[in-house]
N, C-alpha and C positions, 0 to 999 in steps of 0.2 A: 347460401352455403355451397351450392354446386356451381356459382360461378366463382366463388373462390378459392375451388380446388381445381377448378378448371384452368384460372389463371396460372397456378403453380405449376400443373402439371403438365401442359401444354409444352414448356420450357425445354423438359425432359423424352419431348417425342421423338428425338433423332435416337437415343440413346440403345433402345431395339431395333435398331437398325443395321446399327454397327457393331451389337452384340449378335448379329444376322449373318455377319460378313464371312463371320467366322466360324457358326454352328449354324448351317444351314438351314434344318427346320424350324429353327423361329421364326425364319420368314412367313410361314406361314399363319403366324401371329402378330409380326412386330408392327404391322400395318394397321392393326384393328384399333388404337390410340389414335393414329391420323382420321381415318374415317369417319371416327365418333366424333371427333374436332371439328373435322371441313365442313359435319352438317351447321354448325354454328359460328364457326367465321371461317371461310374455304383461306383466303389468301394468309392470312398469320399462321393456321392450322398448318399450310404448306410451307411456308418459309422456315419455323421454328422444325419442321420433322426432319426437312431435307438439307438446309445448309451446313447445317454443321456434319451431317452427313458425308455432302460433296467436299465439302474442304479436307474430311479426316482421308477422303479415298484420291483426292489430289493429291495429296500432302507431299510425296514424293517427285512433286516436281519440284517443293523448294529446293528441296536436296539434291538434285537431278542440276537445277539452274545456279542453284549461291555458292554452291561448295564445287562443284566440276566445270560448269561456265562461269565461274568467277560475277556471275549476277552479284549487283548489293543485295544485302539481306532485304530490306525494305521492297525494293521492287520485287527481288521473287516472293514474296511474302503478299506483297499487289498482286503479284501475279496468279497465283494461288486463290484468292480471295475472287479476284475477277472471274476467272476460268468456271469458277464454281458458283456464281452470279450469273453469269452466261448461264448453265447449266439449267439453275435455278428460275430463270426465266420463262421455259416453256414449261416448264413444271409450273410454274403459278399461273401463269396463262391457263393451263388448263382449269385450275382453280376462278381463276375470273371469269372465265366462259360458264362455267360450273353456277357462278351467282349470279350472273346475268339472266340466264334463263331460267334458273329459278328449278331446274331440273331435277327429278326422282337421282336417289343415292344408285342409282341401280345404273345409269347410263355414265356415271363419274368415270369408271373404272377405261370404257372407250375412249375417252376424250384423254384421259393420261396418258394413254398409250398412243392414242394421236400426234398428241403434241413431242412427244420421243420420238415419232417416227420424222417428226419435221426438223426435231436437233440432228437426229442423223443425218439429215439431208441437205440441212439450211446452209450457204454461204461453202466454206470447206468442208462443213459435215463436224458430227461429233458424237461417234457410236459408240460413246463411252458410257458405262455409270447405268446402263438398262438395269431394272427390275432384275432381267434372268440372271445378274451375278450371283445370285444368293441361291441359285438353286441348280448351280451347274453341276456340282456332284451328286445330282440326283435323278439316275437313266431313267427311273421310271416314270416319274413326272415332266420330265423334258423332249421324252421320244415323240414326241406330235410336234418338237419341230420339222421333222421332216416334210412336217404336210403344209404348216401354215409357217411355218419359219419363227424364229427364236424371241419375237414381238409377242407372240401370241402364247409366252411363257410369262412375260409379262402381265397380261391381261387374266389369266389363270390364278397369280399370284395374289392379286388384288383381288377379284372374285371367291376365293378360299378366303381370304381376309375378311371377307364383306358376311361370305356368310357366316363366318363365327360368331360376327358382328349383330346379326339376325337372331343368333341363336340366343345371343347372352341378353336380348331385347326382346326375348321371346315372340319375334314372328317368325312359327316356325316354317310355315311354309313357303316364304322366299330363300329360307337359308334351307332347308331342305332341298329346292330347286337347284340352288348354285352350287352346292355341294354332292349333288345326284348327276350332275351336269358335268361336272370337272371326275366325276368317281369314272364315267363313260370313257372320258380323254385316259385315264390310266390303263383301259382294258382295250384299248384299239390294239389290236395284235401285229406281233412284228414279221417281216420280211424275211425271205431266205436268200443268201447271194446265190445267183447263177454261177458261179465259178471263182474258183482261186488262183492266185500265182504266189511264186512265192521267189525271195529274196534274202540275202544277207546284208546286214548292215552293221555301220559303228557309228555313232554318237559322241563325237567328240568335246567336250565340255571344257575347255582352258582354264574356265578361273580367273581369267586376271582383273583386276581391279581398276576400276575407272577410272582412279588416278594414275594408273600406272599403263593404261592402254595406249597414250599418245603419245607418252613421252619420247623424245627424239633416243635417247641414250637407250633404249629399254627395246626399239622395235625390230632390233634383230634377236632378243631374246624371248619376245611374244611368238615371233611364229618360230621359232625353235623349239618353241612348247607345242606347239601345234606340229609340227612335223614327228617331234619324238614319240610322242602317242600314237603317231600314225602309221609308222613305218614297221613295216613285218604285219600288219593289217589281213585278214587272210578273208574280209568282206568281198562282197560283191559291188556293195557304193558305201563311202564314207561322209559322212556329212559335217564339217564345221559351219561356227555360226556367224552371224553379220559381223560384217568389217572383222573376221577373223583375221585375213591376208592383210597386213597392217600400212603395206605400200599402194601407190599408186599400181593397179593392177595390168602387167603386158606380157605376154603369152614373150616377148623377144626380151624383156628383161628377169620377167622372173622363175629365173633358172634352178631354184631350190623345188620351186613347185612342181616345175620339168621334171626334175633330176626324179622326185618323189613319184609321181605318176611313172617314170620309165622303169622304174625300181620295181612296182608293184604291181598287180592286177587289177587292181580295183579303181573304179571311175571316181573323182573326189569332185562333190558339190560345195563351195564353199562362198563366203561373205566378200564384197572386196568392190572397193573404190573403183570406176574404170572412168578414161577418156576417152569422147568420139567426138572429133570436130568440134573440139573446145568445149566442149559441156563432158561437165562431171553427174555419174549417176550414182547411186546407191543400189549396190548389184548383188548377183548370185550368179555363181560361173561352173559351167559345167565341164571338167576337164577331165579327158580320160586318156587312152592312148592312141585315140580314132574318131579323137572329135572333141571342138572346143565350143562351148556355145555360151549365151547371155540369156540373163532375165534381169530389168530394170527396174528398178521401184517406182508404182506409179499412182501411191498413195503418199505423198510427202506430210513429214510432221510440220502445221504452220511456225514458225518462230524457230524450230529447229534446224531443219533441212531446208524451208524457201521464209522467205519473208512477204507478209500477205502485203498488195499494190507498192512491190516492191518496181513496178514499172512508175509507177507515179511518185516513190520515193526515190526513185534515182538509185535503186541495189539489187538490181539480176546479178550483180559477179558475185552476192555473198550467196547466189543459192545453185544449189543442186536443180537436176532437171528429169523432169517426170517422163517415166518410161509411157509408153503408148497404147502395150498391147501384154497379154496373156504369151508364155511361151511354155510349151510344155519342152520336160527335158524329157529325154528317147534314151534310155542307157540299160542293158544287162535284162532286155525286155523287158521294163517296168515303166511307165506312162509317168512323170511325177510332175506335180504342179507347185511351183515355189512361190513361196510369196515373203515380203519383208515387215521384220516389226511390224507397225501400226498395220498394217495392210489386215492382218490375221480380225480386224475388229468389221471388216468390209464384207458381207454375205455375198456380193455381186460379184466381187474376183473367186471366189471359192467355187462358187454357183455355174458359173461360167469354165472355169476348168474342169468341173464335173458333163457339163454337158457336152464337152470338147474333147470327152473320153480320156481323163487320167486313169488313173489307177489309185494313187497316193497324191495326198496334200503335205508340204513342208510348208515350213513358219521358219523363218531363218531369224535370230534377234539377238538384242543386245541390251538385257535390262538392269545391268550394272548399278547404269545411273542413276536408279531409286535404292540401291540398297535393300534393307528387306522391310520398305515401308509399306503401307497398303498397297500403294500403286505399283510396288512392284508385284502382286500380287492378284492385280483388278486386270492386267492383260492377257494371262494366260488363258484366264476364264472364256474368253472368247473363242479359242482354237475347238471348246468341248464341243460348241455352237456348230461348228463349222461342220465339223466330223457329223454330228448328227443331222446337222439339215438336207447334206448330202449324201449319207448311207457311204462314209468314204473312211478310211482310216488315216489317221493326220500324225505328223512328227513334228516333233517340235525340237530343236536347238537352240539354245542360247550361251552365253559367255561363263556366266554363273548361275547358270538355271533361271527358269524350270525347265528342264530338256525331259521331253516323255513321248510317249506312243501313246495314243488315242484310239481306241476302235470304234467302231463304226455308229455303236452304242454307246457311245462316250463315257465308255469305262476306259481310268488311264489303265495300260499293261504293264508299263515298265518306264522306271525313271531313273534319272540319276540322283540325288542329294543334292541341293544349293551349295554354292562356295566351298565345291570341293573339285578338285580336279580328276577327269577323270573318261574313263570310254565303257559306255555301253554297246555292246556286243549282242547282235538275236539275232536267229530267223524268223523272218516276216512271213506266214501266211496271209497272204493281204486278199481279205472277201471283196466279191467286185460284186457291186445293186447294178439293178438299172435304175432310170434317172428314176428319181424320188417325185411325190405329187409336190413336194417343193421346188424343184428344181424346172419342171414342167408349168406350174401354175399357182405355187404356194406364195410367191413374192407377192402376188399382186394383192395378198392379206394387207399389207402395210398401204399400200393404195387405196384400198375400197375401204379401212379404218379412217383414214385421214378424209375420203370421200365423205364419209357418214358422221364424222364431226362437223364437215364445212356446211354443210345442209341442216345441222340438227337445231341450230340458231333458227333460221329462217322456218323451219316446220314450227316449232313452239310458237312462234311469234304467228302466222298463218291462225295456228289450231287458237291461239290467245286472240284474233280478232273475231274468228270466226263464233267463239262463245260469248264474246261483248256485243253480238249484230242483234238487235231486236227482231223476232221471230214474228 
């Protein structure tokens, strides 16, 4: 009887997941079906909770690749399906390692979070899709990223799972332990900044639609939207968002930008295609009336911006070329650290501009191209990450949202609306931390996780001969 409802209902394991996505504390339940599952077959228990999962929160690549890169339906549709296979892979992996050693339910939770930290990292990386999406609006269970970094909200998530899991199996005192354990992490007490500065800003949000951003007829009407919102501006820095400036970008050709900066007082950071030495970057340009500066993107989307052994395919000219370095911009005495699209999903560019003394994090982006499909939805999530791991307060811009302020506690402040045009206007009291125990020594959680999986095969196996020896 209980393997034939087992069968049924295994089917149905993604389905609080994605009801998760959206009402964030389910996560703290939706987990507790897989658990109960992977003790009696870990690899289906895993495939059946998570793929269809990863597929619903890709899903806006198809529409990103068929409908705006002109993809056939079929192949972004492949494409989609694979992306979330890849995904899918260290996730069962971790489930294989899981059966192989035959291991207490109690160590599963590490080896999960292992094998995530290895998608992050593996081949181009893929810091997408983590555990902590489901629980980024929630400061107070998230504030100990600061200390061990946004992994080990992950590992929380699943342990709160586990022990309810305990609970309704009535042992109560492992789920008593894990749920006593994690009550601790909420009560770690917060920080006070050493000091403030403070700034004016606008947020400029365009709006334009992603079929209608490239089109040749339409790009002196794009930044015309973009200038008229700006102009009489009475900020201190203006921010538009990636590939805002819709030409190729030259301080000697583009004389609108000029003319806008000589016009006004305010420094404008904005999105914008540049050439240097025949290589094309994906940028953010710092323009004011006493200084013009660069930042390059130097997280590239694979398949978008480069194409992966694209030296072995014979196509460097279809790709962009990665920036090198960290630059901080200097303007209206504010320290700010910019970073592009996908970049915002990278702890190590955030982490690094914090220790390199910014002030503020920007996220420059352009998430059009999902429309308002999950995935248009799955990248912001990561900027909350950023802001807390760093005790830093973070901005975000994009084309048609999500454009918002983030504090330091990753509580948003202030947004604009999606798919609306439009300029958000504040003063910024921006709290300045000192470097956080993340920022100092938290990264190296994801390390000594993935250390403590790679050895936990070879212990069991050790501790398994050593009880077979005849005494």
């Amino acid at each position: 009887m209980l393997d034939k409802l087992y069968n049924k209902t295994i089917y149905l394991a993604s389905l609080p997941l994605i009801a998760a996505f959206f009402f964030s504390w389910l996560s703290f339940i939706a987990f507790i079906p897989f658990l109960y599952f992977l003790e009696k077959r870990p690899i289906k228990s895993t495939i059946f909770t998570f793929l269809p999962f990863l597929a619903f929160i890709y899903s806006g690549i198809y529409k990103s690749t068929h409908v705006y890169y002109g993809l056939n339906a079929i192949f972004a549709l492949l494409l989609v399906i694979g992306l979330s296979i890849y995904h899918l892979f260290y996730l069962a992996s971790s489930a294989y390692v899981f059966k192989k050693i035959k291991s207490n339910l109690l160590i599963f939770p590490i080896l999960f979070v292992a094998f995530e930290v290895l998608k992050n990292k593996a081949l181009y990386g893929l810091p997408l899709g983590n555990l902590n999406i489901f629980t980024y609006n929630l400061p107070f269970f998230i504030k100990d990223a600061s200390i061990f970094g946004s992994m080990f909200v992950d590992l929380k998530i699943l342990y709160l799972n586990l022990a309810l899991l305990y609970l309704l199996k009535k042992e109560f005192k492992k789920s008593a332990v894990l749920a006593g354990a994690i009550f601790l992490s909420i009560l770690i007490p917060t920080t006070k900044p050493i000091s403030f500065k403070h700034i004016s800003i606008s947020l400029v949000q365009g709006n334009i639609p992603q079929d209608e951003k490239w089109e040749n007829n339409l790009l002196s009407r794009n930044l015309n939207i973009y200038l008229s919102l700006s102009k009489g501006l009475k900020s201190d820095v203006v921010f538009w968002p990636e590939s805002a400036y819709p030409y190729l970008f030259s301080k000697i050709y583009s004389k609108k930008i000029e003319n806008l900066i000589h016009s006004n007082s305010f420094s404008l950071i904005f999105g914008a295609v540049i050439k240097d030495k025949e290589k094309y970057y994906n940028s953010v340009v710092l323009y004011s009336k006493n200084q013009l500066n660069y930042y390059n993107k130097q997280k590239l989307v694979p398949f978008a911006e480069f194409m992966p052994f694209s030296a072995i395919l014979k196509m460097e000219n279809y790709n962009l070329t990665e920036g090198k370095k960290n630059v901080i911009f200097k303007t209206k005495g504010v320290n700010i650290g910019p970073m592009v699209c996908y970049e915002e999903n990278y702890p190590s560019i955030s982490r690094l501009y914090k220790t390199s003394g910014i002030d503020i994090l920007t996220v420059f982006t352009n998430d059009a191209w999902f429309d308002k499909t999950p995935t248009f939805y799955l990248f912001p999530r990561s900027d909350i990450y950023r802001a807390v791991e760093n005790k830093t307060m973070l901005i975000r811009i994009a084309n048609t949202g999500l454009s918002f302020i983030v504090a330091p506690d990753g509580k948003i402040l202030n947004q604009l609306p999606t798919d609306k045009i439009g300029v958000l206007t504040t003063q910024l009291n921006i709290p300045l931390y000192t470097k956080t125990v993340y920022d100092r020594f938290g990264w190296l959680f994801d390390y000594l996780i993935v250390l403590f999986a790679t050895f936990l095969p070879f212990y069991r196996r050790y501790k398994s001969q050593k009880q077979t020896q005849p005494h």
